[in-house]
C-alpha positions as CSV (number, residue, x, y, z in Angstrom):
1,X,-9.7,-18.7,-19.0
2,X,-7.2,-15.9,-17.7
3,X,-6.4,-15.7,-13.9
4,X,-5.2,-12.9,-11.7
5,X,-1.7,-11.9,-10.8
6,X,-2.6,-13.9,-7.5
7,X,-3.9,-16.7,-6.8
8,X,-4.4,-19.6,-4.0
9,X,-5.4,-23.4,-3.2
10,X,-6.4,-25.2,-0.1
11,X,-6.1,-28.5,0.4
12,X,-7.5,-30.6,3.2
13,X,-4.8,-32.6,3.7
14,X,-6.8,-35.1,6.4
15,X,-8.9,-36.3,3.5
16,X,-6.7,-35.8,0.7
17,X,-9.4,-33.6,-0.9
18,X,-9.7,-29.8,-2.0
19,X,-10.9,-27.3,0.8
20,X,-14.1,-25.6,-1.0
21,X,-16.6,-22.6,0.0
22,X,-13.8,-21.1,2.0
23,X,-13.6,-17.8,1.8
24,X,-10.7,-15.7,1.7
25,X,-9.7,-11.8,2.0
26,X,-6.5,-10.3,0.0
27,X,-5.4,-7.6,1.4
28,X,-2.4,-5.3,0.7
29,X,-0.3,-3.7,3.7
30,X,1.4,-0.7,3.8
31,X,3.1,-0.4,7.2
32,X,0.4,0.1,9.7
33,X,-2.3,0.4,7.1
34,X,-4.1,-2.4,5.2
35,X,-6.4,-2.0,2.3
36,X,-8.9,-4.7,1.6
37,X,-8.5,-5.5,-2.1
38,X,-10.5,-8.7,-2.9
39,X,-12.6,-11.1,-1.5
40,X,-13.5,-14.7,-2.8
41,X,-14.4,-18.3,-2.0
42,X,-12.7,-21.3,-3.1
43,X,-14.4,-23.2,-5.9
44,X,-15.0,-27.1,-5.9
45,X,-11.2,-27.9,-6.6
46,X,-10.2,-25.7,-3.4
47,X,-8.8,-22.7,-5.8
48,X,-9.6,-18.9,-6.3
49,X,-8.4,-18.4,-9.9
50,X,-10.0,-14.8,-9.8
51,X,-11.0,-12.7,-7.0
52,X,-14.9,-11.1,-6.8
53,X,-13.4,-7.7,-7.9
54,X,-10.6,-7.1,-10.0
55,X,-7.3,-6.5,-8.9
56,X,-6.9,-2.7,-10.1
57,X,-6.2,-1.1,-6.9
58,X,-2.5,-2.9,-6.5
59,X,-2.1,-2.8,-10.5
60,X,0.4,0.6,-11.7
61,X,-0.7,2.4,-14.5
62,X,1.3,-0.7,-16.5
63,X,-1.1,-3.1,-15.4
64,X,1.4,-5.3,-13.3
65,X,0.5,-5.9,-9.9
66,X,2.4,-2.8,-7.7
67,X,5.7,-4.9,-5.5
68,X,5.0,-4.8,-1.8
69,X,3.5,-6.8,1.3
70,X,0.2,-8.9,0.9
71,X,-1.7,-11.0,3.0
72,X,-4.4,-13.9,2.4
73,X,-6.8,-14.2,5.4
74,X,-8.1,-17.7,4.7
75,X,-11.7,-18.2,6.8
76,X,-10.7,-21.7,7.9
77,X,-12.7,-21.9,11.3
78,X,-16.2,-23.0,9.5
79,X,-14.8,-25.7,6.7
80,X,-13.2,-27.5,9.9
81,X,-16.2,-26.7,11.9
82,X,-18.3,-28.8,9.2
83,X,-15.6,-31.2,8.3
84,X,-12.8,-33.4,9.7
85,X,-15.2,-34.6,12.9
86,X,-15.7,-30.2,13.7
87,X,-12.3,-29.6,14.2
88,X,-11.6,-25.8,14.1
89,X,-8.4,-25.5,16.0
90,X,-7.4,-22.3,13.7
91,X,-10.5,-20.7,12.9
92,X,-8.3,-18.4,10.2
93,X,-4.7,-18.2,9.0
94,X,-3.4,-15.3,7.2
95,X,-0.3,-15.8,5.1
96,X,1.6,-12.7,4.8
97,X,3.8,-12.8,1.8
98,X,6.2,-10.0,-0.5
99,X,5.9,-9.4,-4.0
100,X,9.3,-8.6,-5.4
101,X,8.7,-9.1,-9.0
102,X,5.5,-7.6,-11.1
103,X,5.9,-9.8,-14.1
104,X,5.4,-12.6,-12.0
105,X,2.5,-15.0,-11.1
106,X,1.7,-15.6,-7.3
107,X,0.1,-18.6,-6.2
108,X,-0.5,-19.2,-2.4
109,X,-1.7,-23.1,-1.3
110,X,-2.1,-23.8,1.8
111,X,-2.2,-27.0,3.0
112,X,-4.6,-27.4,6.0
113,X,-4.9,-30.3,8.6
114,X,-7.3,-30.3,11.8
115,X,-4.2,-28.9,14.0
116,X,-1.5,-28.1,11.6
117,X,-1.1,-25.9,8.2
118,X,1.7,-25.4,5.6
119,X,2.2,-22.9,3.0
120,X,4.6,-22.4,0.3
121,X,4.9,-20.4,-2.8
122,X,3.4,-22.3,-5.8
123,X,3.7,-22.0,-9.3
């Protein structure tokens, strides 16, 4: 199975277990503007391998994903509200990240805790 240019994973690290039915927003900014491009929830393992519509919009006429600023809006607040004793300090993150190179994959986790989060840039 293929997967988009961009991807993500949350894991629940106070259980040790994937995140899933969260649903997330990828948008791309241009200065003051942002431009929904994709919504999805995460799937039993905590991932979005491909979004609910495809990428095209941030895709040049190439088909590589168009360099520039993006940002994942993870919906946090109702996993923690149903999980980890209702929880919801952050009731959404958004990780703002750049894409430099088009030939390359993107994968955002996020690793989420009752009062804490981490993200990196995964492989």
């Amino acid at each position: 199975m293929s997967r988009d240019v961009i991807t993500c994973h949350i894991l629940d690290t106070v259980v040790g277990k994937p995140a899933p039915d969260v649903q997330c927003t990828l948008t791309k900014l241009n200065g003051l503007r942002a431009e929904t491009i994709a919504t999805a929830s995460t799937d039993n393992d905590g991932r979005i391998i491909n979004w609910n519509q495809p990428l095209d919009a941030i895709k040049t006429a190439d088909g590589k994903v168009a360099p520039g600023v993006y940002k994942i809006k993870f919906e946090t607040g109702y996993y923690l509200s149903q999980n980890n004793e209702g929880q919801a300090f952050f009731p959404f993150i958004e990780v703002v990240f750049n894409i430099q190179n088009p030939d390359s994959h993107y994968h955002i986790p996020l690793l989420l805790s009752n009062y804490s989060y981490s993200t990196y840039r995964g492989s």
